[in-house]
C-alpha positions in Angstrom: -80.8 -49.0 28.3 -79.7 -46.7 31.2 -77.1 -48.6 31.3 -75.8 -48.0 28.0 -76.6 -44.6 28.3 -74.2 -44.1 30.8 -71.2 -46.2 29.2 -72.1 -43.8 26.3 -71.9 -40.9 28.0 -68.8 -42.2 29.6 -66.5 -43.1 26.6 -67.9 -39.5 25.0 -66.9 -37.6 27.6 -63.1 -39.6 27.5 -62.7 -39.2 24.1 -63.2 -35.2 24.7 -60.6 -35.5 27.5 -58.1 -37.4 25.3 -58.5 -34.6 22.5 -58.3 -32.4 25.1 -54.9 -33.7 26.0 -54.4 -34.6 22.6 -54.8 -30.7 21.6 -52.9 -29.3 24.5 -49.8 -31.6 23.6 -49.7 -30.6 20.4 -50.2 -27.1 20.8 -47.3 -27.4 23.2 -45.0 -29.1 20.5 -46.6 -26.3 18.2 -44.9 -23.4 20.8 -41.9 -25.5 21.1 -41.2 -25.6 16.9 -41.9 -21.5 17.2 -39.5 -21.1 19.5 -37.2 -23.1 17.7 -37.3 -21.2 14.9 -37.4 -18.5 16.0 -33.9 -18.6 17.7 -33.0 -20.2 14.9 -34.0 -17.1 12.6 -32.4 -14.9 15.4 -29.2 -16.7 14.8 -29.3 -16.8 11.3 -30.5 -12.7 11.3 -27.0 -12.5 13.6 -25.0 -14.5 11.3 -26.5 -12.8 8.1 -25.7 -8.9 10.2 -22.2 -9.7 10.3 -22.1 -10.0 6.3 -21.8 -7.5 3.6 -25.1 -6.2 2.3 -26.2 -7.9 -1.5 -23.1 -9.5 -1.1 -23.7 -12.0 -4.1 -25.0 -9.3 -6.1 -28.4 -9.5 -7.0 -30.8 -7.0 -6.1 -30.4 -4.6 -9.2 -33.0 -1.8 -9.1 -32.1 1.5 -10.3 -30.7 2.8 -13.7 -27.9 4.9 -14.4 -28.4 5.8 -18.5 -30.3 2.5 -19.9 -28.0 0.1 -17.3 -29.1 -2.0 -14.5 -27.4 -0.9 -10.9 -27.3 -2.4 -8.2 -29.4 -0.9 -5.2 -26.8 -1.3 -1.8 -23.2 -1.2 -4.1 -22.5 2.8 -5.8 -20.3 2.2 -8.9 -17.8 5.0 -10.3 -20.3 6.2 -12.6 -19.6 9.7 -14.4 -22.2 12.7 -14.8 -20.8 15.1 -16.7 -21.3 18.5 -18.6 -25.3 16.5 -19.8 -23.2 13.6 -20.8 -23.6 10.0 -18.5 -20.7 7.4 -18.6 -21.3 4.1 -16.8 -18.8 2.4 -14.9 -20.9 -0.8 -13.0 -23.1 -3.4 -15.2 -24.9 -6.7 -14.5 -23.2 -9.8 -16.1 -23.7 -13.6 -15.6 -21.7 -14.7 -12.2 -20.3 -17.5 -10.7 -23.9 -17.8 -8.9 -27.1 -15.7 -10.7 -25.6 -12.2 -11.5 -22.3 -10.6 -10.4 -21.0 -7.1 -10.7 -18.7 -6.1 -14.0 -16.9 -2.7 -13.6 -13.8 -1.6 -16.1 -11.7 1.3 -16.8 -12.9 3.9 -19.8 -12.4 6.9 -21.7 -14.7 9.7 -20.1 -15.2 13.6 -21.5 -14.2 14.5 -25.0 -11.1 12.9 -26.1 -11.6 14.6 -29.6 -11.9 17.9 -28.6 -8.9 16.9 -25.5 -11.7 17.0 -23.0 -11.3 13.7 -21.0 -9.3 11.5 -19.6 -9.7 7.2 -18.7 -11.3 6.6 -15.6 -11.4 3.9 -13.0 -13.7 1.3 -13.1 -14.7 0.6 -9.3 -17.6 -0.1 -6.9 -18.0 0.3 -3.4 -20.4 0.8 -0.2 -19.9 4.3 -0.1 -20.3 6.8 -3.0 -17.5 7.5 -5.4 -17.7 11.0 -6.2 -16.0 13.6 -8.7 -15.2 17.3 -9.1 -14.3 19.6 -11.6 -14.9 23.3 -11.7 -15.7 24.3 -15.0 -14.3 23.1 -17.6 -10.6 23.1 -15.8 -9.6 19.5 -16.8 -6.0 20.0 -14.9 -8.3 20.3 -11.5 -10.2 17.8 -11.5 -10.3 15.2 -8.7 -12.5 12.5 -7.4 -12.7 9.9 -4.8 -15.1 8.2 -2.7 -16.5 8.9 1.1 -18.6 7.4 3.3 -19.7 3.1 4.3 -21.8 1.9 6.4 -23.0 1.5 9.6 -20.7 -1.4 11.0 -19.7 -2.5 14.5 -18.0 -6.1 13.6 -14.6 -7.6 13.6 -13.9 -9.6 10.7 -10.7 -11.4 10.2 -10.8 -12.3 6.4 -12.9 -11.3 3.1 -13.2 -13.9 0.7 -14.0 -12.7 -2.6 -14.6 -14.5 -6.3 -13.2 -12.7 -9.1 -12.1 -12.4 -13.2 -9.9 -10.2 -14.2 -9.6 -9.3 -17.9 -8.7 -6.9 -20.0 -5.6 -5.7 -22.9 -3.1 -4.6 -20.1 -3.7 -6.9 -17.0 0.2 -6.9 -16.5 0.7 -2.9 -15.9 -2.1 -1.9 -13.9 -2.9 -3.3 -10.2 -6.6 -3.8 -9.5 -7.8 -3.3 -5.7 -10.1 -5.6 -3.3 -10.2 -3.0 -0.1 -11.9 -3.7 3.0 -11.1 -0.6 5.9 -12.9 0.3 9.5 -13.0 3.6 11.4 -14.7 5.1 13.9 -15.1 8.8 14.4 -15.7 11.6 11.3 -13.3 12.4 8.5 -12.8 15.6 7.0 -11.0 17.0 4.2 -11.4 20.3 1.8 -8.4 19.7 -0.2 -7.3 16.4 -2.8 -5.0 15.7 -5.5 -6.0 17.1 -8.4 -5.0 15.7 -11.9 -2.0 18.1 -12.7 -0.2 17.0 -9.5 -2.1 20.2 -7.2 -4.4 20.7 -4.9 -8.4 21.0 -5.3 -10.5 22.6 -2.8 -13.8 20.3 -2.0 -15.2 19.5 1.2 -15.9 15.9 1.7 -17.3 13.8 5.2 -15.3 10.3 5.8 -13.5 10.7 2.0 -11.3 7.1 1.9 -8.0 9.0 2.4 -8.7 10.5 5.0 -9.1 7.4 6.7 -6.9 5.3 5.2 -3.7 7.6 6.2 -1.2 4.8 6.5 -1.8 3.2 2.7 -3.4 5.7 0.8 -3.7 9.3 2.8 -4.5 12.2 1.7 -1.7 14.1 -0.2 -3.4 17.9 0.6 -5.4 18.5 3.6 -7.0 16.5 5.7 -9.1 18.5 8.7 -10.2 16.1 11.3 -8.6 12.5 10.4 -11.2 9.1 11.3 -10.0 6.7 13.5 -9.0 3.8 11.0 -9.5 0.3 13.1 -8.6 -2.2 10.0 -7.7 -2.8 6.8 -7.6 -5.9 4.2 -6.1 -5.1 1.1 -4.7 -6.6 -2.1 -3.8 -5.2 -5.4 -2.0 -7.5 -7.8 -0.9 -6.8 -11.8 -2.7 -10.5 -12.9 -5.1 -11.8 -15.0 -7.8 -14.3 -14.1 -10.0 -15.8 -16.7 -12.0 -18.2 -15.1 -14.0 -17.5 -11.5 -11.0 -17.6 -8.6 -11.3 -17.6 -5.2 -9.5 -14.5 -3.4 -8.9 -14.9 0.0 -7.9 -11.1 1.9 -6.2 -10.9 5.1 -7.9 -8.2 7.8 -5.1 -6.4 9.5 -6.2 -4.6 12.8 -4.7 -1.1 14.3 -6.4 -1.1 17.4 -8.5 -3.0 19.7 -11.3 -1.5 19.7 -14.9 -1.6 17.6 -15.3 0.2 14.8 -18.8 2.4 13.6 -18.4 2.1 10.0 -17.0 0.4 7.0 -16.5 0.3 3.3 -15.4 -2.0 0.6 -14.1 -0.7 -2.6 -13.5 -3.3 -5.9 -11.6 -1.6 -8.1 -10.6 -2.8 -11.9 -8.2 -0.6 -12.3 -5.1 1.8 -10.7 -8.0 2.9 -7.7 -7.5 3.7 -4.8 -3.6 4.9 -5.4 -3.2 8.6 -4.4 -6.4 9.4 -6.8 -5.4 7.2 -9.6 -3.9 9.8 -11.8 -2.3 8.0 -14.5 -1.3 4.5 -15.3 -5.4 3.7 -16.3 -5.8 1.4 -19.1 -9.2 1.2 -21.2 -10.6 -1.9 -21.0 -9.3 -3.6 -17.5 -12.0 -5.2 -16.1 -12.9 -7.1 -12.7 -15.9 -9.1 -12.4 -16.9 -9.6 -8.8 -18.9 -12.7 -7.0 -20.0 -14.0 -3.4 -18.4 -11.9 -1.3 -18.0 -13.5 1.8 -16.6 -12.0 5.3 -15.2 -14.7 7.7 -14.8 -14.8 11.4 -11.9 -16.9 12.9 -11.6 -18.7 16.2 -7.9 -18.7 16.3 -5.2 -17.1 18.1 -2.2 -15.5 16.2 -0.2 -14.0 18.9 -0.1 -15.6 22.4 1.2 -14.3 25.3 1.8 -15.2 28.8 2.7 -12.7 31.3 3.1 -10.0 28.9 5.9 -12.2 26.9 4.9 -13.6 23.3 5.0 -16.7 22.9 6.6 -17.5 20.2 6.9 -21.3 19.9 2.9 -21.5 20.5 1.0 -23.0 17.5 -2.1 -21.6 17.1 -3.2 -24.6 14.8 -2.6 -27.3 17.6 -5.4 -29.3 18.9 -2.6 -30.5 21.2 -1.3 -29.7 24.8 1.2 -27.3 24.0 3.8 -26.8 26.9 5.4 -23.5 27.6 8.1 -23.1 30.6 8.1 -20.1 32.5 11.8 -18.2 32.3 14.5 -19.1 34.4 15.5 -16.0 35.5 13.5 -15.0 38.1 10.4 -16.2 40.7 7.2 -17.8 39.9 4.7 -15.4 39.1 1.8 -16.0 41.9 -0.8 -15.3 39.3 -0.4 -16.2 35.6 -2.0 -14.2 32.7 -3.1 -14.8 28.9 -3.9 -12.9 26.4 -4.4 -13.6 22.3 -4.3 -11.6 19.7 -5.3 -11.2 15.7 -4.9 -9.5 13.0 -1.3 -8.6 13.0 1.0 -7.7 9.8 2.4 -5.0 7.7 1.1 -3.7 3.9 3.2 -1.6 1.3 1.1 0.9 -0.8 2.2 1.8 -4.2 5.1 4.2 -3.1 6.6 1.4 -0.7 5.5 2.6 2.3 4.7 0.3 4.7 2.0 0.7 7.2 2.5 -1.7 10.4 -1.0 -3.4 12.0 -0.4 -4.1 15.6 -3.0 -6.6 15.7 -5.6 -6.8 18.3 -6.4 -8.4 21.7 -9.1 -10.6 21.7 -12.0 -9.7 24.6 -13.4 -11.4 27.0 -16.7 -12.1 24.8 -14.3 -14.1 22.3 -11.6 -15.9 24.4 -12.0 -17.2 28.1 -9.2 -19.0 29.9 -9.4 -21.9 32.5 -6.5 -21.9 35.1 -4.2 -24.6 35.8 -1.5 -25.5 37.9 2.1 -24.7 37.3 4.0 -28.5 36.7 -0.4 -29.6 37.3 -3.4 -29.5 35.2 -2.9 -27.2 31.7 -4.9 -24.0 31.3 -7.3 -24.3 28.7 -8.2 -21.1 26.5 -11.6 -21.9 24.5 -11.7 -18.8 21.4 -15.2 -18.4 20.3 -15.3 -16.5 16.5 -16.5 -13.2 16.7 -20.0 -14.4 14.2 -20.5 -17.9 16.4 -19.5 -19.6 13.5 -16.7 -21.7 15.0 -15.3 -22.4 18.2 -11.5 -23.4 19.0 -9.7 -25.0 22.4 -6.2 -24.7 23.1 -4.4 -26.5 26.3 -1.6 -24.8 27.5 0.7 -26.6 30.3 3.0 -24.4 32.2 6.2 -25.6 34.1 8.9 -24.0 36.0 
């Protein structure tokens, strides 16, 4: 009986010590899977930082009149004189709900009070003036973004453009980056003259290259980049807009803002050449991050053979005309290119160099083993490896 007692006790008491372990394994695997996902929600919070916010349009809250707006995107919308125009609506999109703006008689037209206006959305707050009753002086615009410290290289939007004069009017898909404050007290007014407002990081005075400010601007911002395309075309089913991001300098920028215009907006304050009735619906914005290199060069020369779509050892021979360098150095760059604004002006982008947090480079061995330049994108998103052999 004692016996059995203690083979009793004895299997009890290993059973306890194999949930014991049992428990303590699992509650490790338990800490492992938090840890897990919890990097993994750190890198998707990183990821998801780098985007536009609401960028597939879905988090309507607020009214203007009896209309849904959305809650991070300001559309052109009109107060004036106790009357309320809207600009920005909720329609069906490509995914759950997009955003619908379109040109549109404002004011009086009956009494000649009025005038069409642009349709447009953006990040920062489109804004209008108009002292009294002084049609001839009004102007309007938009200032501000948001807070923004990335680099992207391309904005991928979905779009359709309708609308009974598609073919005469440009609509806009602007993405631009400064640091620094803007400040203006004088815009383009509607007769062609000048209107005294003060306004804080107002688009043109920022944007002096494409669209600057035709009065006074104070204290200009610091414009990093710009992706921008207008186009006179009509687009009936959901189409996939891809927008080059053109850089100015190499440095970081503190904020952004995106403006999607339906109609002849942003274009030295959009005067004349509105049409009632252009419309742009606008889908999944998307920004994207590449791991490429468009400029190479290699001791301060470009390179102008490399491919930056190679996978390939690419071989590059160091110029006859004078000694081996004793050390040899790379850089890459992005974001280079040129864009004409409605005048034909054209604004050149000098690109910029990519740091050391993007691109690293492996020596080789002149006529030996290749360098090898790994480019990380900017978001983590992709990764890309380039071998370069050097020869004298």
């Amino acid at each position: 009986m004692c016996k059995k007692k203690r083979t009793f006790v004895a299997n009890l008491i290993k059973w306890h010590t194999l949930c014991a372990c049992e428990d303590e394994k699992n509650h490790y695997n338990m800490k492992k899977i938090t840890v897990l996902m919890s990097i993994g929600l750190l890198l998707s919070g990183m990821a998801y930082a780098q985007q536009l916010p609401d960028s597939h349009f879905e988090n309507w809250g607020s009214k203007f009149k009896d209309d849904a707006q959305l809650v991070e995107w300001n559309g052109s919308n009109v107060s004036q004189a106790g009357m309320k125009f809207t600009f920005m609506y909720k329609k069906p999109g490509r995914t759950g709900s997009c955003a619908y703006v379109a040109d549109r008689a404002v004011g009086i037209p009956k009494l000649g009070i009025g005038a069409i206006g642009p349709g447009y959305m953006s990040l920062g707050q489109p804004w209008q003036y108009l002292k009294g009753l002084n049609v001839n002086g009004a102007t309007a615009g938009t200032e501000g973004g948001i807070p923004w410290k990335y680099r992207p290289d391309t904005m991928s939007v979905w779009i359709k453009r309708t609308g009974p004069a598609t073919e005469k009017e440009d609509f806009h898909l602007l993405y631009y980056s400064w640091s620094g404050t803007a400040k203006g007290n004088e815009y383009k007014n509607k007769k062609g003259g000048c209107t005294y407002t003060e306004r804080i990081n107002e688009e043109s005075d920022i944007r002096l290259k494409t669209d600057g400010n035709e009065c006074t601007t104070v204290t200009p911002g610091r414009q990093v980049a710009e992706g921008w395309l207008r186009a006179r075309a009509q687009y009936n089913e959901w189409t996939q807009i891809k927008v080059p991001i053109l850089y100015m300098s190499d440095g970081a920028p503190t904020m952004c803002n995106v403006i999607f215009s339906a109609g002849n907006y942003p274009a030295f304050r959009a005067n004349d050449g509105l049409y009632n009735g252009n419309a742009l619906y606008v889908d999944d914005v998307e920004l994207i991050y590449s791991s490429k290199i468009d400029r190479l060069t290699i001791n301060g020369q470009e390179w102008k053979e490399f491919d930056p779509n190679s996978g390939k050892v690419q071989t590059y021979k160091l110029p006859a005309d004078g000694a081996a360098p004793a050390a040899i150095t790379i850089a890459g760059y992005r974001g280079i290119g040129t864009l004409k604004n409605i005048k034909g002006q054209v604004a050149r982008f000098k690109g910029r160099k990519l740091d050391s947090k993007e691109m690293s480079v492996v020596p080789g061995e002149v006529n030996g083993r290749p360098w090898v330049i790994t480019v990380q994108a900017e978001d983590g998103s992709s990764k890309h490896e380039y071998k370069i052999q050097i020869t004298d």
